[in-house]
C-alpha positions as YAML, in Angstrom:
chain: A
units: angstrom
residues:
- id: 1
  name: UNK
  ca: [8.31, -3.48, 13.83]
- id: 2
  name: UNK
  ca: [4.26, -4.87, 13.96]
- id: 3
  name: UNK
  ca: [3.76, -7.82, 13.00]
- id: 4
  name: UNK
  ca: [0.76, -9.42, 12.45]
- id: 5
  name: UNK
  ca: [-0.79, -12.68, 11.77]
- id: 6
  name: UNK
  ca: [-4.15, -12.31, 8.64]
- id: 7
  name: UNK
  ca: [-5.67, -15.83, 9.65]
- id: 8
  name: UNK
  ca: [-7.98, -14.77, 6.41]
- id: 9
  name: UNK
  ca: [-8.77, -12.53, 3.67]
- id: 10
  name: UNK
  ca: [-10.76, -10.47, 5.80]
- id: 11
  name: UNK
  ca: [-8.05, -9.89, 8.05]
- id: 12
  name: UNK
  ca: [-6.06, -8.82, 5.23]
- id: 13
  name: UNK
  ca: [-9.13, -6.20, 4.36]
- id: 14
  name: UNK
  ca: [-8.59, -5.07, 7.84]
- id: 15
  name: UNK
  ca: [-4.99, -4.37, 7.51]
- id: 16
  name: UNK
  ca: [-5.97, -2.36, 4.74]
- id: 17
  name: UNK
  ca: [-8.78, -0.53, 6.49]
- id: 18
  name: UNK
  ca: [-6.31, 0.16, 9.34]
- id: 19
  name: UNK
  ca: [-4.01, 1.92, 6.61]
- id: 20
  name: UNK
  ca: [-6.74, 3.81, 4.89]
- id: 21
  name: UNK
  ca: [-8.03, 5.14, 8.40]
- id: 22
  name: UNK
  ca: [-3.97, 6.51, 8.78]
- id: 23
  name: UNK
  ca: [-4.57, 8.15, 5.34]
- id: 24
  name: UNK
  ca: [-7.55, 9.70, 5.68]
- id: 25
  name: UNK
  ca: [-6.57, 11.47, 9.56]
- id: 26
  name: UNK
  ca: [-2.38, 12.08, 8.66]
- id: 27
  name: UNK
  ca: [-1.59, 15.36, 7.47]
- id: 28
  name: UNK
  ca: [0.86, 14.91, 5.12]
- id: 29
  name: UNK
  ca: [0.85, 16.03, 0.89]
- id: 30
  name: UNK
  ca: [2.65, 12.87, 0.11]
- id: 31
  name: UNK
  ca: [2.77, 9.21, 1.59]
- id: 32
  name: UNK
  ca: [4.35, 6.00, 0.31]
- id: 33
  name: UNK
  ca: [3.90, 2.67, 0.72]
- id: 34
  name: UNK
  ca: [6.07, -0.22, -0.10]
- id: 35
  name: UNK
  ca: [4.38, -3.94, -0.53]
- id: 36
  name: UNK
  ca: [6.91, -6.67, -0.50]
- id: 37
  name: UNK
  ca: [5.69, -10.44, -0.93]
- id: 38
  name: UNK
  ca: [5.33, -13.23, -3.63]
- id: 39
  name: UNK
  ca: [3.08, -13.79, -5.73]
- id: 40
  name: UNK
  ca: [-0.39, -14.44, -4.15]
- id: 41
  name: UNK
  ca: [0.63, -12.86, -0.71]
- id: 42
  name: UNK
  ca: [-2.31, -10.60, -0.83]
- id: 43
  name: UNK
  ca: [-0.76, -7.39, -1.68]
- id: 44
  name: UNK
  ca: [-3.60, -6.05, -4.16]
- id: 45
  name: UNK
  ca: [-5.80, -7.29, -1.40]
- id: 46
  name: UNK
  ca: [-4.41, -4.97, 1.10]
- id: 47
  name: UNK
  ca: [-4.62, -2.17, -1.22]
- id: 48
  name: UNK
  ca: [-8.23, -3.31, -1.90]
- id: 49
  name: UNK
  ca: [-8.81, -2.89, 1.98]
- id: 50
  name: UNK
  ca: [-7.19, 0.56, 1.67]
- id: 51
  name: UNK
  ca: [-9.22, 1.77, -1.08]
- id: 52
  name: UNK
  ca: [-12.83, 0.99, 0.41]
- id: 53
  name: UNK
  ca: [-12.08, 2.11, 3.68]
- id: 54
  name: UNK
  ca: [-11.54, 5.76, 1.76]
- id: 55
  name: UNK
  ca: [-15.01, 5.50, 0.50]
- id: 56
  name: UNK
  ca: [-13.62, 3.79, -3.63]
- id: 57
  name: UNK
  ca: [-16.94, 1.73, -4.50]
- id: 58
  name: UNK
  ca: [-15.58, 0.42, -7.70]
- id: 59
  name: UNK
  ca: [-13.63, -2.57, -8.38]
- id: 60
  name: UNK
  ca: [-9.80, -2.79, -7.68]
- id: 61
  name: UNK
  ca: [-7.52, -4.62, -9.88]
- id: 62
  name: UNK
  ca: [-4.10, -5.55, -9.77]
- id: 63
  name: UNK
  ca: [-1.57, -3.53, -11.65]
- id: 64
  name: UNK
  ca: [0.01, -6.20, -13.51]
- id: 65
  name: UNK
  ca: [-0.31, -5.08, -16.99]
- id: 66
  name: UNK
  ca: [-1.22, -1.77, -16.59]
- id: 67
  name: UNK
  ca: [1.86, -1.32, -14.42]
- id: 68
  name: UNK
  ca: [-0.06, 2.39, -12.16]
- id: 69
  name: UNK
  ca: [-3.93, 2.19, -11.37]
- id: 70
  name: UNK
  ca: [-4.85, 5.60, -10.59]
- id: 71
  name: UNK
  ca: [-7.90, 6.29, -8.38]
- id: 72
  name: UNK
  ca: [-8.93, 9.72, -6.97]
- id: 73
  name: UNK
  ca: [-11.15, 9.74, -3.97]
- id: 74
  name: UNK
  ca: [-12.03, 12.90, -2.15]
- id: 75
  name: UNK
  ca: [-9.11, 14.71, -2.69]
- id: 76
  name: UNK
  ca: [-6.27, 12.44, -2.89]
- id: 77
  name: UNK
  ca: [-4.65, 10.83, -5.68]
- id: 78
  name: UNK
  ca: [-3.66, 6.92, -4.93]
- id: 79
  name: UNK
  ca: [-1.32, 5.22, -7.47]
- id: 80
  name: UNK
  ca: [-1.27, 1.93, -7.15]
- id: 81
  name: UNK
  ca: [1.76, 0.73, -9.11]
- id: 82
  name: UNK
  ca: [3.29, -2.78, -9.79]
- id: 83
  name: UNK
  ca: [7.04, -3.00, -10.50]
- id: 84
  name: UNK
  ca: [7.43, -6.82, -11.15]
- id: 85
  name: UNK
  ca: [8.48, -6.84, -14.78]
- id: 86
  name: UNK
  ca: [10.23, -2.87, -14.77]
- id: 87
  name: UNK
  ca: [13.63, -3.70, -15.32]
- id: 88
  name: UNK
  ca: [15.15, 0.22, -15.68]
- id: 89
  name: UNK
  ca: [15.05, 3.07, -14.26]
- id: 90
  name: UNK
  ca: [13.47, 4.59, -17.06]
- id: 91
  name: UNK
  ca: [10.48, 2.05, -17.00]
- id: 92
  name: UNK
  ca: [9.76, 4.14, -13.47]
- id: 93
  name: UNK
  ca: [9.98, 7.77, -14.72]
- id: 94
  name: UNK
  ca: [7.43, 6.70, -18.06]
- id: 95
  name: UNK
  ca: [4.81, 6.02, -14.32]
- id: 96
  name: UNK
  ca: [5.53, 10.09, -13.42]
- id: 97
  name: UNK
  ca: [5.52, 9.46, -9.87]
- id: 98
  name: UNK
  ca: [6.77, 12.18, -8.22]
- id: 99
  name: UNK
  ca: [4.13, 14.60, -10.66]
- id: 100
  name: UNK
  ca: [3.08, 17.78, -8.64]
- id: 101
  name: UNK
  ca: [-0.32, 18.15, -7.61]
- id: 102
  name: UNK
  ca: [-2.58, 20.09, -5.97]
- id: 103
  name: UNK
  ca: [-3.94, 17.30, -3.53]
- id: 104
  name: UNK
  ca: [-2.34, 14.67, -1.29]
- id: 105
  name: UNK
  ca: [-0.97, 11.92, -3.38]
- id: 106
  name: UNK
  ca: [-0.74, 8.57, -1.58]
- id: 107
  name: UNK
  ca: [1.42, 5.93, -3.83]
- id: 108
  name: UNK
  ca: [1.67, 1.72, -3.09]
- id: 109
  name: UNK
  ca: [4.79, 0.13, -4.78]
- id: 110
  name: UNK
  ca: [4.20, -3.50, -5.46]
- id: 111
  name: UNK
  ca: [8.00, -4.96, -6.25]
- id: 112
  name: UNK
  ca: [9.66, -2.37, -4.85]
- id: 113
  name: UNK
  ca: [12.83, -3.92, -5.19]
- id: 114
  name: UNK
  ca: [12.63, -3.05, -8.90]
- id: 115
  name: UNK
  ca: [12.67, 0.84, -8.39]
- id: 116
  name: UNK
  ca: [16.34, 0.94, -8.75]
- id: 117
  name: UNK
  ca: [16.41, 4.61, -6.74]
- id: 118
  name: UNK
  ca: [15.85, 5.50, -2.94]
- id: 119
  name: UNK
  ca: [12.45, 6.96, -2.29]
- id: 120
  name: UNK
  ca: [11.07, 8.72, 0.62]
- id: 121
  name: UNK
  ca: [8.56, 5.83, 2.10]
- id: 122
  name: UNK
  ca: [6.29, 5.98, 5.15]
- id: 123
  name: UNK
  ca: [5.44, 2.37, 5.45]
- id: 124
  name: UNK
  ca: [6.84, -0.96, 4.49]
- id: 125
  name: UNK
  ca: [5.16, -3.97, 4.67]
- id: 126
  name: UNK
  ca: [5.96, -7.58, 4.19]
- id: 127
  name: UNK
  ca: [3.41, -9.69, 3.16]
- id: 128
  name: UNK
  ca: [4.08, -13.98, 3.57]
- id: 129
  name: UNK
  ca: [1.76, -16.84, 3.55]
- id: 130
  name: UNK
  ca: [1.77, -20.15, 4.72]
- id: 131
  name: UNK
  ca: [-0.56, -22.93, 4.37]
- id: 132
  name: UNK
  ca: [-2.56, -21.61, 7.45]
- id: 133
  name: UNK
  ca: [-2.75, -17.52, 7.06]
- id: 134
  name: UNK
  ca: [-0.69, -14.71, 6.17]
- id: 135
  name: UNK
  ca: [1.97, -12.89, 8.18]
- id: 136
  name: UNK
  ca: [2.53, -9.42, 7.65]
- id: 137
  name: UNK
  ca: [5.94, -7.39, 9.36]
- id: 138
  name: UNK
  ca: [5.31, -3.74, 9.74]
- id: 139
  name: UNK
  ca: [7.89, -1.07, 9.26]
- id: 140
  name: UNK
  ca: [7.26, 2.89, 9.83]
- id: 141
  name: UNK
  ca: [8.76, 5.57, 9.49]
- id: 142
  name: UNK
  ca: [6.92, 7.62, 12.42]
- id: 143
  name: UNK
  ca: [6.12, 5.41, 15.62]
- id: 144
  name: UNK
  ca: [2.56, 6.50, 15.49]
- id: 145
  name: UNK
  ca: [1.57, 5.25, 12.63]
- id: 146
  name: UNK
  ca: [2.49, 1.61, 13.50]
- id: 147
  name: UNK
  ca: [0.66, 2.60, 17.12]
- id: 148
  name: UNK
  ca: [-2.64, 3.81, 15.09]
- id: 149
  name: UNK
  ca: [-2.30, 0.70, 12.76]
- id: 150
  name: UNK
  ca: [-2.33, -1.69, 15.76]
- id: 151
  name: UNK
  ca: [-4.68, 0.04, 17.25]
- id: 152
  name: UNK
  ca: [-7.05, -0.03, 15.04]
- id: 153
  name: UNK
  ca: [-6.45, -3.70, 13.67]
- id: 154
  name: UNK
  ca: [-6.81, -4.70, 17.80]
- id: 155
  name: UNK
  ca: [-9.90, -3.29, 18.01]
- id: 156
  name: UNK
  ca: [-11.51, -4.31, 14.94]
...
């Protein structure tokens, strides 16, 4: 497991950038993500890091109340969903997540928790803050993801 210490939000950006660089270079139709933390642990700003290091020039926005952001950015399909106030199984299906496509589909799962089914994930992460910075704990499923991730958030 990686962990790492986000001294700021730009750190946390980095994180994100570090994920978005495994995205762009892993050859794989489907990858999940899993975002575990409390309120204000900086999940939707990790996703925000993701998002502009694959090129998304827009603004990004939590999920809150629209429970799945979609964005599409050269070729891929990124859901960015929030769970925190799903409270059935059904809530999940109504989201469509496991829709076929014809492009890689990359999904982040805020509240996972509240999924109430097993899902195939690539990477967990545990966001926590303290008065001083936030910690994140790293968890995936292939070694060298977590290997390119520290990589490239070491030599950033």
């Amino acid at each position: 497991m990686l962990k790492l210490k986000l001294k700021n939000e730009s750190r946390t950006l980095l994180l994100g950038a570090a994920i978005g660089n495994i995205i762009k270079n892993i050859d794989l139709k489907n990858f999940e993500v899993h975002l575990n933390g409390d309120l204000g642990a900086g999940k939707t700003t990790l996703v925000r890091g993701i998002l502009q290091n694959l090129n998304w020039k827009d603004v990004v926005t939590s999920p809150s109340y629209t429970l799945c952001e979609e964005y599409e950015i050269d070729g891929r399909l990124l859901l960015h969903v929030d769970l925190y106030r799903i409270n059935s199984v059904e809530d999940v299906e109504v989201l469509n997540l496991d829709r076929k496509i014809n492009m890689q589909k990359v999904i982040f799962i805020e509240w996972p928790e509240n999924l109430q089914t097993d899902r195939n994930v690539d990477v967990i992460i545990n966001l926590e803050h303290d008065d001083q910075a936030r910690h994140a704990s790293i968890k995936c499923k292939d070694r060298n993801i977590e290997s390119s991730i520290r990589t490239y958030y070491e030599n950033e």
